[in-house]
Phi, psi and omega in degrees: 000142196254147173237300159075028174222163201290156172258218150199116164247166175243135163315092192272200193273354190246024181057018186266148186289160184247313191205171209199126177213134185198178186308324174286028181086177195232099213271115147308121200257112171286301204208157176254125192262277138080303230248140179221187163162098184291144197300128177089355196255179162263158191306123171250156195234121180249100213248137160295126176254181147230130171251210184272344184277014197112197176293159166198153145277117195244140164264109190243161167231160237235185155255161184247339161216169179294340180288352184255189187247185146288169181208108162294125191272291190201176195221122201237141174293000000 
């Protein structure tokens, strides 16, 4: 499912997301499958959730600067 909207995550101390909330709910991040960040882009993460329906794969983008937010791409069951 493409969602494509901001998010809000919590950090772990290396910055990788732990968990990811947004207007679709509040995902716990199992594990980062992942991690990429082409010269000049923001980071991207491709992550294991538990959603309330399982397991899932989520596609995150990282902020490219601190004013800006995350943003959940997609989601896949």
């Amino acid at each position: 499912m493409l969602i494509d909207e901001p998010v809000s995550a919590e950090t772990t101390p290396t910055g990788r997301p732990s968990q990811i909330t947004g207007p679709h709910g509040c995902y716990q991040v199992r594990r980062v499958l992942e991690e990429w960040q082409a010269p000049g882009e923001a980071r991207y993460y491709r992550l294991q959730i538990t959603t309330p329906n399982g397991l899932a794969i989520a596609e995150v983008l990282a902020p490219r600067t601190t004013t800006t937010q995350w943003t959940l791409r997609q989601v896949w069951p």
